[in-house]
N, C-alpha and C positions, 0 to 999 in steps of 0.2 A: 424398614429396609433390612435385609438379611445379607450380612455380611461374612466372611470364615477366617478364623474364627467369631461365632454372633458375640455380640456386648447388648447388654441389655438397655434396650430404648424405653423412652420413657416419653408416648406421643399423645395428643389431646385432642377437645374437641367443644365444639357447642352445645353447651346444655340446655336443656329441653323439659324443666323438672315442671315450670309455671303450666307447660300443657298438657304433663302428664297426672298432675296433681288436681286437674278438676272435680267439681262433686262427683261422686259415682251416679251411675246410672242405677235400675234396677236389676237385681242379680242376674245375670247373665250364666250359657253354658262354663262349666268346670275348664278352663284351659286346659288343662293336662287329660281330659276326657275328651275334648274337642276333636273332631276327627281333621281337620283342615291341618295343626302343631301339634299331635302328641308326639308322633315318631321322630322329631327332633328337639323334644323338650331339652334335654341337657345336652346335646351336641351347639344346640342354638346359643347356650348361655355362652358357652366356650369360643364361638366360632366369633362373636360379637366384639370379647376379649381380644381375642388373637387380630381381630382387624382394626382396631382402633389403639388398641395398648401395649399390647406386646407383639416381638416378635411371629414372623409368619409360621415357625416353628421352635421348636423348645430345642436351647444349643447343644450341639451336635456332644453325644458323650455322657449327656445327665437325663436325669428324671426328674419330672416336673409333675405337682398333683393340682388340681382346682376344684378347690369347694367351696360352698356356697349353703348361704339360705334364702329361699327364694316364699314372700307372700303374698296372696289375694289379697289385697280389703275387700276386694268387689265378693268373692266366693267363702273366704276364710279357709281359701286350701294352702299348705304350708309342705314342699318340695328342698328337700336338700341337694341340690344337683353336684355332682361331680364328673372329674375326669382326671385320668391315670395317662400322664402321655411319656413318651421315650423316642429320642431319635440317638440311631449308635451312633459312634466313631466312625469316620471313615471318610474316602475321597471321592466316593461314586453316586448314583444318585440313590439306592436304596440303602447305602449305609455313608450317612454324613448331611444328606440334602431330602431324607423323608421321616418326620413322624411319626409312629404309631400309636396308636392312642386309642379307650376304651373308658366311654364316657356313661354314668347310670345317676340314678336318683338314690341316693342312699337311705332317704328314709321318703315316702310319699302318705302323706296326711289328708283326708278327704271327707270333708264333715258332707255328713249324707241323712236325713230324717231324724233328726234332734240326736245322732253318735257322730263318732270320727273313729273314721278306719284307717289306721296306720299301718304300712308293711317297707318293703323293701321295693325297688324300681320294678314294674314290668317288662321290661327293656336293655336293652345292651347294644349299645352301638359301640361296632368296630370302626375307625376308619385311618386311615393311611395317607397323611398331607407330605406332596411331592414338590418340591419349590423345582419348578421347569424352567422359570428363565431368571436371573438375578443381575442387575444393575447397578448403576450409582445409583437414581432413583426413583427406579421402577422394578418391581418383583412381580410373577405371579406365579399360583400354586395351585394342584390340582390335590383334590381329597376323594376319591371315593371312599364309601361306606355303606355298612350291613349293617344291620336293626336286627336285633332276633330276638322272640319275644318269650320271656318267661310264664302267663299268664294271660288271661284274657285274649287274646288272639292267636291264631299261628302261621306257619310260615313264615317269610322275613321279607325287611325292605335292602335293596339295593338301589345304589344311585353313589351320584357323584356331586362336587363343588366346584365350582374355579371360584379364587381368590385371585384380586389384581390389585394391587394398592402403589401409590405415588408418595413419597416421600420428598419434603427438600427445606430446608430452612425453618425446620420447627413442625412445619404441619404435614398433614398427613390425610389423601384422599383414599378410602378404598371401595373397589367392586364386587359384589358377591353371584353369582347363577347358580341355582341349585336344582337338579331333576332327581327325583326318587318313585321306586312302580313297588306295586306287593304279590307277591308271589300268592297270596292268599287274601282276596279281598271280602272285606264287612264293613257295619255301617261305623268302623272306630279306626278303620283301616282304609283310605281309598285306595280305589287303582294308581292313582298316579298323582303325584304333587310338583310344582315349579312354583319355585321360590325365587326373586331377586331383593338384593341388598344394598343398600350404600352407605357413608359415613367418612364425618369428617373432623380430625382432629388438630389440636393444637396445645403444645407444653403451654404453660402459665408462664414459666420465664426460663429463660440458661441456668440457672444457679441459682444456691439457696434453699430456703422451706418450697418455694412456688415451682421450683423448677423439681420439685419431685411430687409436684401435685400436676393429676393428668385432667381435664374434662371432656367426656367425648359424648359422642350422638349417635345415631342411627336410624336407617326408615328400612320397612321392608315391606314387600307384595309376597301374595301367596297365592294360588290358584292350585284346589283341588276337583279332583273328579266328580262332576256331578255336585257341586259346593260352586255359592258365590266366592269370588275372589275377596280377600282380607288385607289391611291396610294397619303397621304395626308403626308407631317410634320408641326407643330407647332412649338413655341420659341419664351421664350422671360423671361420677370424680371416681378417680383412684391416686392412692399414696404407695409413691414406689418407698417403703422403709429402706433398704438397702438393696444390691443385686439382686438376691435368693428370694426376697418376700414381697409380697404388695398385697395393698387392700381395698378393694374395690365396693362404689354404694351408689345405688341405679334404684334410678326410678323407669317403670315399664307400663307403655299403653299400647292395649290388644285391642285387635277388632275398631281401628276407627271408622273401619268401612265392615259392611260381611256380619257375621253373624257374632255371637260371646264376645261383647266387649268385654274388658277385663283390666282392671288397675293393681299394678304390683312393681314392689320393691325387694331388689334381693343385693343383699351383703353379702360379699363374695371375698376368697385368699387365696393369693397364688406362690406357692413353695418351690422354689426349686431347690431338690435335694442332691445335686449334685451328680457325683459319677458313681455307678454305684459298685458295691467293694465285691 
């Protein structure tokens, strides 16, 4: 729930670790090469965060960073996702009640024909989360965002998010809809992606070690162009150490439906650095 000035919540959820920790399958497509999730590889990590853990935006006035290590077992690809977000000071809605934020892979590791090619993210998603209506305990948020690609592809994705999430007495239900098209379509690039999300959280207790421990969940659908639809869950904990820091450890299963199944775990930190000078 996003409040003015925000306080940093501290919300949970059902973990899901027993079904994401099944034996693997046989290797499966590259995720992050997958045409159905590349274009929101690291916006995805963040967006997951922001609906189950934290705030719907980062409080009004500071900087906030998220990074992350993100691995296959199934592939043995190894992604460092991050994001750079800022929402200013202010009483109106593009300064005080929006976002800005600039989300990439800081380092992407991809073992290919007995090497591993490491570089910097292909990608760069812009995107701008707008909190539109705010309640006692009910929020929602609208995010569009641009994808623009440094390599491998070109032209960019545009599209947008809404966020809706319920708050009240400890837990926390949220909704996600997501459409994105490309301006430049290939076979790593579709024309058009719709995504839904959902998840549901719950603190461990009021106060105490538990009540700064969060465990949350998530399911999502994906339908791309000319692609069977994809069937994902999330789960796992995060330890709010104090306001500014927390640290987050998830387990992820891709593709239970569709095509590149995919088992991975990412350790994840989120800083807020305050106001900046």
């Amino acid at each position: 729930m996003v409040r003015w000035p925000l306080r940093p919540q501290t919300l949970a959820a059902v973990l899901l670790v027993p079904l994401l920790l099944a034996p693997p399958p046989a290797p499966g497509a590259i995720f992050h090469r997958s045409r159905g999730s590349a274009h929101r590889h690291g916006t995805g990590v963040s967006l997951r965060k922001r609906l189950n853990v934290n705030d719907l935006i980062t409080e009004p006035g500071t900087i906030e960073i998220d990074w992350g290590g993100l691995y296959s077992y199934t592939t043995g690809t190894l992604t460092m996702p991050s994001a750079l977000k800022f929402t200013p000071a202010g009483n109106s809605l593009l300064l005080g009640r929006t976002e800005y934020s600039v989300a990439f892979d800081s380092i992407d590791s991809v073992p290919s024909t007995g090497t591993r090619s490491t570089q910097f993210s292909d990608r760069l998603t812009f995107a701008a989360t707008t909190v539109v209506f705010d309640s006692a305990h009910f929020d929602v948020a609208v995010a569009p965002q641009v994808t623009a690609f440094l390599r491998n592809d070109s032209g960019v994705r545009i599209g947008a998010t809404v966020i809706g999430r319920y708050d009240r007495a400890g837990n926390s239900i949220g909704m996600t809809a997501g459409w994105s098209a490309a301006t430049s379509v290939s076979d790593t690039n579709p024309a058009g992606v719709w995504d839904f999300g959902g998840g549901y959280g719950r603190r461990l207790a009021s106060g105490g070690f538990l009540g700064r421990l969060t465990a949350h969940a998530n399911a999502g659908l994906e339908k791309s162009t000319g692609l069977l639809r994809t069937a994902s869950i999330f789960g796992g904990f995060e330890y709010q150490a104090n306001k500014r820091v927390a640290v987050d450890v998830s387990a992820q299963r891709l593709g239970l439906i569709g095509n590149g199944p995919d088992r991975q775990i990412l350790v994840s930190l989120t800083v807020n650095l305050g106001k900046p000078h």
